[in-house]
C-alpha positions as CSV (number, residue, x, y, z in Angstrom):
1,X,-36.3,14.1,29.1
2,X,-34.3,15.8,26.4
3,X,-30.3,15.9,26.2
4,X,-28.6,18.6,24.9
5,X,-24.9,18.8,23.5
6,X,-22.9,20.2,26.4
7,X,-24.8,17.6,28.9
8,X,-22.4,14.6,28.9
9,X,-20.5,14.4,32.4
10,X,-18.2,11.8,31.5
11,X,-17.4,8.5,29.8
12,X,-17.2,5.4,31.3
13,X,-14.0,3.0,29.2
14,X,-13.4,-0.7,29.2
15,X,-10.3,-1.1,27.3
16,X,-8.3,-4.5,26.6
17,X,-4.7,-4.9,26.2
18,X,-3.2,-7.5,24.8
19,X,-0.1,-9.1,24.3
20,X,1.8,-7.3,27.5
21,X,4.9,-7.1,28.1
22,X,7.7,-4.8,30.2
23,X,10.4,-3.0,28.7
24,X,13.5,-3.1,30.9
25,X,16.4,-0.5,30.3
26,X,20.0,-1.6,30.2
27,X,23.6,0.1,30.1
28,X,26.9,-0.8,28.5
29,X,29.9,0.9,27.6
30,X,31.2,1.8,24.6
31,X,35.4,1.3,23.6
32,X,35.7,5.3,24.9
33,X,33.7,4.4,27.8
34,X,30.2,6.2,26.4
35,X,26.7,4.7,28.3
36,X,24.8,3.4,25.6
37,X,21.5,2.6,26.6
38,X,19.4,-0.3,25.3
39,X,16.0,-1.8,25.8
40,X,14.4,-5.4,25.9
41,X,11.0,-7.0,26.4
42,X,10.7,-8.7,29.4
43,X,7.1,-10.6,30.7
44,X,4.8,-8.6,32.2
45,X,3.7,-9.7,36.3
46,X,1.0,-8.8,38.8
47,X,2.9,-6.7,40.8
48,X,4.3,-4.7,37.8
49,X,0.5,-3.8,36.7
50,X,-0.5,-3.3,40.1
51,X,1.8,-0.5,40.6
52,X,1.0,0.9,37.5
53,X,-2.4,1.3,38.1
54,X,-2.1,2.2,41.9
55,X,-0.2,5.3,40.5
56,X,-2.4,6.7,37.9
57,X,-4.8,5.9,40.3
58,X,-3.2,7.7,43.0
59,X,-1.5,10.8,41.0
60,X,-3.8,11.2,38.1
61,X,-1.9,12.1,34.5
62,X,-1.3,15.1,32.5
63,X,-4.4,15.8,30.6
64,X,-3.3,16.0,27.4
65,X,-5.4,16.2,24.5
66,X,-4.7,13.2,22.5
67,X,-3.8,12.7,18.8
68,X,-7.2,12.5,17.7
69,X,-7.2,16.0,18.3
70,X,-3.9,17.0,17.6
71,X,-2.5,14.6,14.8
72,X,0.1,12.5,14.6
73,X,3.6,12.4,16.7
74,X,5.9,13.2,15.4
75,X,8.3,15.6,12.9
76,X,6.0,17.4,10.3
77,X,8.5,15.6,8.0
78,X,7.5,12.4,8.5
79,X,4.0,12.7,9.5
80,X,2.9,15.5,7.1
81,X,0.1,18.0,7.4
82,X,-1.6,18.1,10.8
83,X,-5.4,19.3,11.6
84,X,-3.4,22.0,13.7
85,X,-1.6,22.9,10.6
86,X,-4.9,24.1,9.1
87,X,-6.3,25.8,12.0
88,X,-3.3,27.8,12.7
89,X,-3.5,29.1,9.1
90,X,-7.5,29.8,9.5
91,X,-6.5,31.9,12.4
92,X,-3.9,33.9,10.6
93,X,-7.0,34.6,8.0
94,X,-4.5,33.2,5.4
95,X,-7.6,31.1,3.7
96,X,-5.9,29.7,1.0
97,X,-2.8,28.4,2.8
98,X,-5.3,26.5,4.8
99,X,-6.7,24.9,1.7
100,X,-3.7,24.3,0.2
101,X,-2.3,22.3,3.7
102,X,-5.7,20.2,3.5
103,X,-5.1,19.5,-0.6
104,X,-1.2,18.2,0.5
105,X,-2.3,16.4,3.2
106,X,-0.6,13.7,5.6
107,X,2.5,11.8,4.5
108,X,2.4,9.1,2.5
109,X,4.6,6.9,4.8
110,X,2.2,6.5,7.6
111,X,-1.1,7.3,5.7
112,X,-1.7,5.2,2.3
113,X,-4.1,6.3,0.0
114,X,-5.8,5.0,-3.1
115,X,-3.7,5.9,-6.8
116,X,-6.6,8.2,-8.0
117,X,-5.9,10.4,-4.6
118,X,-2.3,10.1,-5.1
119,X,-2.9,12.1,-8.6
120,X,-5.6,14.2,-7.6
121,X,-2.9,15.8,-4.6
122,X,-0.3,15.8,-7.4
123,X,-2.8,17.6,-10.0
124,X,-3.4,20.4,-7.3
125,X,0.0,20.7,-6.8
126,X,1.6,21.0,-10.5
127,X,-1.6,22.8,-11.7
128,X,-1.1,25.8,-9.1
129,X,-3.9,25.0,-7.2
130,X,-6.2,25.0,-9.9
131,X,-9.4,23.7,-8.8
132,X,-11.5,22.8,-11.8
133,X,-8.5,20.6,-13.4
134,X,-8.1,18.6,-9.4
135,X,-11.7,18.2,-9.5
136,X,-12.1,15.9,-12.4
137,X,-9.2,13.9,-11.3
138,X,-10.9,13.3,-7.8
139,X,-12.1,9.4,-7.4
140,X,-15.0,8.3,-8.5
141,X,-16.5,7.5,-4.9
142,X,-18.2,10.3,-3.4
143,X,-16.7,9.1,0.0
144,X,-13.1,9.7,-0.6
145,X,-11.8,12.9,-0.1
146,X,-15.0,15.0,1.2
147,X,-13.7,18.1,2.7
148,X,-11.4,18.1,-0.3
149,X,-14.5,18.1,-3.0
150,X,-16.2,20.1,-1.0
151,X,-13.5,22.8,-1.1
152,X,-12.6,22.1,-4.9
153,X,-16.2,23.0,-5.9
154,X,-16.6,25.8,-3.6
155,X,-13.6,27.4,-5.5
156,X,-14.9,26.1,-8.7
157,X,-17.9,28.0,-7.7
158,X,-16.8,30.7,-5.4
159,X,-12.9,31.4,-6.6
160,X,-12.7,32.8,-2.9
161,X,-10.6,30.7,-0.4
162,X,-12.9,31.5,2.8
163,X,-16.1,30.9,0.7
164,X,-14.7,27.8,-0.1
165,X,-14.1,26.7,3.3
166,X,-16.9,28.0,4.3
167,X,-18.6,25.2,2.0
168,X,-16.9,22.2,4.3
169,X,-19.4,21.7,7.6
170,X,-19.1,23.7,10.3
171,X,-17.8,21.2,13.1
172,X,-15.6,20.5,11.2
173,X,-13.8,23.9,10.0
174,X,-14.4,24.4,14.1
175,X,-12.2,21.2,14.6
176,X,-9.3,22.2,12.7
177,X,-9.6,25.2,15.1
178,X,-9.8,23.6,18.2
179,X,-7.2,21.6,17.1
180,X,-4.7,24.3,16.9
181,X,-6.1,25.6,20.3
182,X,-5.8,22.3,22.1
183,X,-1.4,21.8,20.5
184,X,-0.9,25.4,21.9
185,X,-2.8,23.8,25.3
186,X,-0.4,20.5,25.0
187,X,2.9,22.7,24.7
188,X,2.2,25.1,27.8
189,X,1.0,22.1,29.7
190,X,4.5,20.3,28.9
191,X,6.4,23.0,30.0
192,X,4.3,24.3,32.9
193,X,5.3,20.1,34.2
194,X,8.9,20.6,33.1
195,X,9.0,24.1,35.7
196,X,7.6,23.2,38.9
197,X,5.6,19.8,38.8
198,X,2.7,19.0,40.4
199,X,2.9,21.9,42.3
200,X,0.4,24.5,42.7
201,X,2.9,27.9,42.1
202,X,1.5,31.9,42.8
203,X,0.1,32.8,39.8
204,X,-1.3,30.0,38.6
205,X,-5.3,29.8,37.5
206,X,-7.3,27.6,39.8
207,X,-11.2,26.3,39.6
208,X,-13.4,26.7,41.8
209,X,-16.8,25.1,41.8
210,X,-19.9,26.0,43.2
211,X,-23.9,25.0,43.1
212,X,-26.6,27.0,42.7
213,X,-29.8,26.2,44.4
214,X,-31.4,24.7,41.1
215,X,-28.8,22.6,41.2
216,X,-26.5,24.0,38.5
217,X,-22.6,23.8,38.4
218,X,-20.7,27.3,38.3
219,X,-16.8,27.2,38.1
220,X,-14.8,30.2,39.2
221,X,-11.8,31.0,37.7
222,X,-9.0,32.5,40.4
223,X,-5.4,33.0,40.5
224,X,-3.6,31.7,43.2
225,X,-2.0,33.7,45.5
226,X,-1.2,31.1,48.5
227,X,0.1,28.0,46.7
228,X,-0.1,26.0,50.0
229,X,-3.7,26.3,49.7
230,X,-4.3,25.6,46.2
231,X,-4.2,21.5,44.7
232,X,-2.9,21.0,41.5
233,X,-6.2,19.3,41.4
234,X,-7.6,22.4,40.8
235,X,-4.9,24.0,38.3
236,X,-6.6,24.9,35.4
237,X,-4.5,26.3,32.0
238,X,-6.6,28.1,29.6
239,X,-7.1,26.8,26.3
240,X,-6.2,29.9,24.0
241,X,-8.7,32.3,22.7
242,X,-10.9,35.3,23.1
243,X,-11.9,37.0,26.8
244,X,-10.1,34.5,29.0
245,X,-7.9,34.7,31.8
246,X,-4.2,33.5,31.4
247,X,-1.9,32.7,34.1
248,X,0.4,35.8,35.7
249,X,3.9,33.9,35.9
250,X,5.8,32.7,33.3
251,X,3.5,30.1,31.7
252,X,1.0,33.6,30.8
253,X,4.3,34.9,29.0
254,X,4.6,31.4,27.5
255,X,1.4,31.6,26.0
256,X,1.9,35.1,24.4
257,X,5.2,34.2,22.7
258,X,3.6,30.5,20.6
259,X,1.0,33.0,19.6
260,X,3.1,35.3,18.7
261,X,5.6,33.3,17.1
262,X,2.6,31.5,15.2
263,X,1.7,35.2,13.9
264,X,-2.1,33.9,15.6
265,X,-3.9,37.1,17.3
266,X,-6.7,35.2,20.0
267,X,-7.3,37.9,22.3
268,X,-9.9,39.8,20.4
269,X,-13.3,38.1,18.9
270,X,-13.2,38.1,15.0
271,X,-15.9,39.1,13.0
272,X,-14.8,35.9,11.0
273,X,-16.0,32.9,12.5
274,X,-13.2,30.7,10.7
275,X,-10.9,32.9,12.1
276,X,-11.7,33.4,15.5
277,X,-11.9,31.1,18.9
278,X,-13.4,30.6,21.8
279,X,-11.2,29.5,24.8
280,X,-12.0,27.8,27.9
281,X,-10.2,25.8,30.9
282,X,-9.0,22.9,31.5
283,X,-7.7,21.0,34.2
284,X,-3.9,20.6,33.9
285,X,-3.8,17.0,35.9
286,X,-7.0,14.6,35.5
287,X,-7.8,11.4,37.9
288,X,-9.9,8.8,37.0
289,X,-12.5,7.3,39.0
290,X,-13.4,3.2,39.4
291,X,-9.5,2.7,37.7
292,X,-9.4,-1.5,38.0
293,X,-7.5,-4.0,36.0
294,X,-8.5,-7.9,35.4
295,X,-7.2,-10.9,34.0
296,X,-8.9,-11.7,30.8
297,X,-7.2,-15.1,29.8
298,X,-5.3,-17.5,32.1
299,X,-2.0,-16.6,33.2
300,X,1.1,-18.1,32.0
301,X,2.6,-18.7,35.0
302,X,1.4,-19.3,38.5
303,X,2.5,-18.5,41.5
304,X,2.6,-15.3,44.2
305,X,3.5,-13.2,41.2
306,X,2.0,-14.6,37.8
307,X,2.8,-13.3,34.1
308,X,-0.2,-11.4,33.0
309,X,-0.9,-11.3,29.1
310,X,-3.8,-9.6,28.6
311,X,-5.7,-7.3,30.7
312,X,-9.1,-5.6,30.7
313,X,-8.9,-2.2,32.2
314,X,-12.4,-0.2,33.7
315,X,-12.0,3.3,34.5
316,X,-14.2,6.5,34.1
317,X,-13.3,10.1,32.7
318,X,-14.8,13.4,32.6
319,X,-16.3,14.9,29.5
320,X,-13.1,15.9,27.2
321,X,-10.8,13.6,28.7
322,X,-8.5,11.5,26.4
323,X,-8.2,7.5,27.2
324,X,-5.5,7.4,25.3
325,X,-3.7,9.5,27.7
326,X,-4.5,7.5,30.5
327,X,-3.0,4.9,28.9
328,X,0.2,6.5,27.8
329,X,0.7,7.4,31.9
330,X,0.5,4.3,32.9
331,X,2.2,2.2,29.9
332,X,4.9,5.1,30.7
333,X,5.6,5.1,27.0
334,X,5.6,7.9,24.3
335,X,3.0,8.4,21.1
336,X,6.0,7.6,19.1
337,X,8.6,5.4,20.0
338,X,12.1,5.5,18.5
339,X,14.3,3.1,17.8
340,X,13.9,-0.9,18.3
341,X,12.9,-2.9,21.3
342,X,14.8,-6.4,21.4
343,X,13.0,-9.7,22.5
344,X,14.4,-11.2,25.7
């Protein structure tokens, strides 16, 4: 029996959270009579993580791809260069913006390198990109910094920009890519939520599946003409690129002006592989299957309703599904939380 990339189903997640706690909003007025909102810690009970998972379980989430893919939350400001970043400037064919994104790099104040990296980024930069010169003031250990040496000696070698990406391995000049393709999914998926909910509207894509009699899975791709008829189940948004479908209502529109604003042309295949992509479709809301939550450690209070403090959550997702979206649904919290929470 032989598996092939492409053959994984799903993944099966056992995840444990610790240290649980509610946040509960308050008001209060200001001396002009503004509503100032604030926000406290509060223990977490049974019937607070019961609902929580009896939703997701119910509703599903938004299917996000997660910042694994993406990069950091965030304001490029503070967080810095993003995979995204990179792929968007692959797509545009502008080779050596590309490199000169991955030589900058994330920011400093959430990501904290070694000293000899900290010059080697500064050399790049006050030399003019020259590649020799940031080279020899890479560290010593050939595990720091790989994509970056290998795209200092395929310019040292090369003095092309797409040669020398073309000297970094092919996953993962495809993931900065897919990166870029999966922020432009995350932005129409926000905003296809923010129109008309979990709603199936005309116009919409749909899936479709069907089995052949070897036993093979075929998914059709349709547009929806009698909403009524269509779950949002089965709402599918296209993850940008060549030969693919995009919706006929607004979100299709949507789709045309990022990539046009981003100056990225998807809807013809490039005869530059680092500069082309290959879409596909993904489901706009995901339910997990088996969702369950345990006890792990005693409670700290007894009772009808007990304090929980740490849980162990089960659940299982298809292929391409984030956990960590999951858990953002039902935490109901954001990748990047402003501000400060106050202790009861």
């Amino acid at each position: 029996f032989l598996l092939n990339r492409g053959n994984l189903i799903g993944n099966r997640f056992e995840v444990v959270l610790r240290n649980l706690k509610r946040i509960e909003r308050m008001t209060s007025k200001t001396e002009n009579g503004a509503t100032v909102w604030k926000e406290r810690t509060i223990p977490c009970v049974a019937s607070h993580l019961d609902a929580m998972v009896k939703r997701v379980r119910e509703f599903g989430f938004v299917n996000f791809y997660g910042e694994q893919r993406v990069g950091d939350a965030g304001h490029s400001s503070r967080v810095g260069v993003r995979s995204y970043d990179v792929g968007r400037a692959m797509l545009r064919q502008n080779f050596a913006q590309a490199i000169d994104l991955i030589m900058t790099g994330r920011s400093y104040g959430i990501y904290h390198p070694g000293d000899d990296e900290v010059k080697a980024r500064e050399i790049w930069k006050t030399s003019g990109g020259n590649a020799k010169a940031t080279l020899d003031a890479f560290p010593k250990s050939s595990s720091t910094m790989v994509r970056e040496r290998d795209l200092m000696k395929g310019l040292v070698r090369y003095g092309d920009p797409l040669e020398a990406i073309q000297c970094v391995p092919r996953n993962v000049r495809m993931f900065w890519i897919h990166s870029y393709q999966s922020y432009v999914w995350n932005i129409v998926a926000t905003e296809r939520i923010k129109l008309w909910g979990l709603h199936a509207k005309i116009g919409d894509l749909y899936e479709v599946s069907s089995f052949e009699q070897d036993g093979t899975k075929s998914d059709n791709i349709n547009v929806v003409e009698e909403p009524d008829a269509v779950s949002i189940y089965q709402v599918v948004l296209p993850l940008p690129g060549y030969n693919m479908k995009y919706p006929s209502n607004e979100i299709g529109a949507l789709y045309n002006k990022i990539l046009e604003n981003d100056g990225v042309n998807l809807n013809e295949k490039c005869n530059i592989h680092e500069a082309t992509a290959k879409g596909s479709y993904r489901k706009l809301i995901q339910k997990a299957s088996n969702l369950k939550w345990e006890k792990v450690c005693e409670c700290t209070s007894e009772g009808e309703d007990p304090v929980i403090d740490a849980v162990q959550l089960s659940f299982e997702l298809e292929s391409g599904c984030y956990a960590t979206m999951l858990l953002r649904e039902l935490m109901l919290t954001t990748m990047a939380r402003e501000g400060k929470i106050s202790a009861p």
